[in-house]
Phi, psi and omega in degrees: 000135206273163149124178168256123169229140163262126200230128178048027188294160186193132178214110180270173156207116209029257140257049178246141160240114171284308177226147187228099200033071209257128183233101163246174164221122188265119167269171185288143170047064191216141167237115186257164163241104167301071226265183089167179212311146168304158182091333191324315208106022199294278205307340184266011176288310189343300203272353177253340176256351180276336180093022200276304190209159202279132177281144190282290186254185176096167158225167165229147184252132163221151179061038193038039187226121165303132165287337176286310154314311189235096175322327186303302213288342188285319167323327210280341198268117168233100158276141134274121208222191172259351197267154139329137158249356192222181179299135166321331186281328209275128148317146196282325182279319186285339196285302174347299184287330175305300163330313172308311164354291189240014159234103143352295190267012158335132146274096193273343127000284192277329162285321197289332158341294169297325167306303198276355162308290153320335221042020163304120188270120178293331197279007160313141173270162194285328193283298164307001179277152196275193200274320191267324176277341185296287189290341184290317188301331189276327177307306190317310166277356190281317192273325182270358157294352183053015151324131173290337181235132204232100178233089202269109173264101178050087157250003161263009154350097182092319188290146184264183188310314190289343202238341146310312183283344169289307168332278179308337198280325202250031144270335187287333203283309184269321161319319168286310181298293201227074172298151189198181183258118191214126206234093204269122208237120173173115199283006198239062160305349173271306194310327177240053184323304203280323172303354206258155160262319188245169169200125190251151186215135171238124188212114171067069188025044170216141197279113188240354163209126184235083198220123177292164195306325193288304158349290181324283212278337189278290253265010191204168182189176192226135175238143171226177204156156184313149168302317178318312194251015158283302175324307206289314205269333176265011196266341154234059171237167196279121158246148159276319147216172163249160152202140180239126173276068199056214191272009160236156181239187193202089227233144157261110161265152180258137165131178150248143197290081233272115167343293162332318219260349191273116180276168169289142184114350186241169189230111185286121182230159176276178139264136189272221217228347157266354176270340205278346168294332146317269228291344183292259164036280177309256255238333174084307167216209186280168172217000000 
C-alpha cells in the first residue's frame, strides 16, 4: 500500500506515554493537519515515522517497505522540526549546498530562491539568524527537499504575518507543482483550515479523530444562548462541550442540526475547525 502506516506504536519516556498504540494511514499527494495540545505527542510520532527515534512497539511502513528493514524509504521522508540539522557555525548558503548530499533531489536553485524571496541573507550564520529567520531557513529546506513525504512541525514559529501568509501562499504553490504528502503539525488553526484535507486530533498520545475535514466540520455545529434554554435543548444531543458565561451558554454538537427542532432566542453556527478542537479539547470526548 503507497502512503505512510503507522501500525500499533508505543512509546514511553520513562513513565510518561507519549503515544499509546497509535494507527494511522498517510496517503499519498494528501495535505493533512495534526492538531492537538502541547505534550499530545505530535512531535514525537513526527520523529519515529521520520526515524529521529525509535517506537518501544509497533511499525512503521512507508511505500509498503517496513522502515526498519529498508534505510532507503527513509530518504522519501523531510521533517521540518525546531532542531538544527547543521552546525551553528555554518553559513545559510553552504547548509543549502550541503544538503544536496544527503536529499538528492534538494532543489538548490529553488531554496536560494526562496531565500531572497524572504529575504534571508544566506552569508549569515545559521547560529546568528533571529527565532523567525531561524524558521523561515528550516521552511526553505523543508520546500526545496522533494520528498514524497513532507512533516512540518509548528512551522510558522517565531513568523510575523506577512511571512506566514507567504509561507502558505508558496506551500499551496509547491503543492500545485509537486504534489506530495504533506503533514501540518501547528497551533495557528485557523490560518491553515482551508489547506488541510484530513485531519488528524491527537490527545494523550492517542489518535481520537482521523477524519477528512469537510466530514468533520459538516458532523457538527455550535448553538449559543441563555443557559437555561441551552440545557433544555442539549439534553438528548451528542455534545462535545459547553461553556458557560455569566446566564449564557454556548454547547459544540455532534450531529446536524434540525431547524424545527431550535427554539427562539438560541442561534445555530457551523463550527469552524479551531473551535470544534477547542471544544474536542474542552470537553474530552462526545458525551
Amino acid at each position: 500500500m503507497m502512503g505512510i502506516e503507522v501500525r500499533n506504536v508505543t512509546k514511553t519516556f520513562g513513565s510518561v506515554m507519549a503515544l499509546e498504540d497509535v494507527s494511522l494511514h498517510l496517503e499519498v499527494k494528501k495535505i493533512y493537519g495534526l492538531l492537538g495540545n502541547n505534550g499530545a505527542g505530535k512531535t514525537t510520532l513526527f520523529n519515529i515515522i521520520s526515524n529521529r527515534l525509535y517506537a518501544d512497539s509497533g511499525q512503521i511502513s512507508i511505500d509498503d517497505q517496513k522502515a526498519a528493514d529498508h534505510d532507503s524509504v527513509l530518504g522519501k521522508v523531510f521533517m521540518m522540526g525546531e532542531d538544527n540539522l547543521f552546525p551553528e557555525d555554518m553559513r545559510v548558503k553552504k547548509a543549502f549546498t550541503t544538503s544536496k548530499l544527503f536529499l538528492p533531489q534538494f532543489d538548490l536553485d529553488y531554496a536560494l530562491v526562496l531565500a531572497e524571496r524572504f529575504e534571508l541573507q544566506t552569508n549569515k550564520k545559521i547560529k546568528s539568524l533571529s527565532t523567525g529567520y531561524a524558521s523561515i531557513f528550516r521552511l526553505i529546506l523543508a520546500l526545496s527537499a522533494n520528498t514524497p513525504y513532507l512533516l512540518l512541525d509548528e512551522p510558522v514559529l517565531g513568523l510575523d504575518a506577512r511571512h506566514r501568509d507567504m509561507f502558505y501562499k508558496l506551500l499551496i504553490e509547491h503543492y500545485s507543482h509537486r504534489p506530495s504528502t504533506i503533514v501540518i503539525s501547528t497551533h495557528i488553526i485557523l490560518e491553515v483550515a482551508n489547506l488541510l484535507e484530513h485531519i488528524l486530533i491527537i490527545n494523550n498520545g492517542r489518535i481520537v479523530k482521523d477524519v477528512p475535514r469537510d466530514e468533520l466540520l459538516a458532523g457538527s455545529y455550535t448553538v449559543s444562548g441563555p443557559a437555561s434554554l441551552i440545557d433544555h435543548f442539549i439534553k438528548d444531543k451528542k455534545t462535545i462541550s459547553t461553556d458557560r458565561i455569566g446566564g449564557l451558554r454556548t454547547a459544540c454538537i455532534e450531529g446536524q442540526p434540525d431547524e424545527s427542532d431550535v427554539p427562539d432566542g438560541l442561534e445555530i453556527r457551523q463550527t469552524n475547525l479551531q473551535d470544534y478542537f477547542i471544544s474536542l479539547m474542552n470537553g474530552g470526548s462526545v458525551k
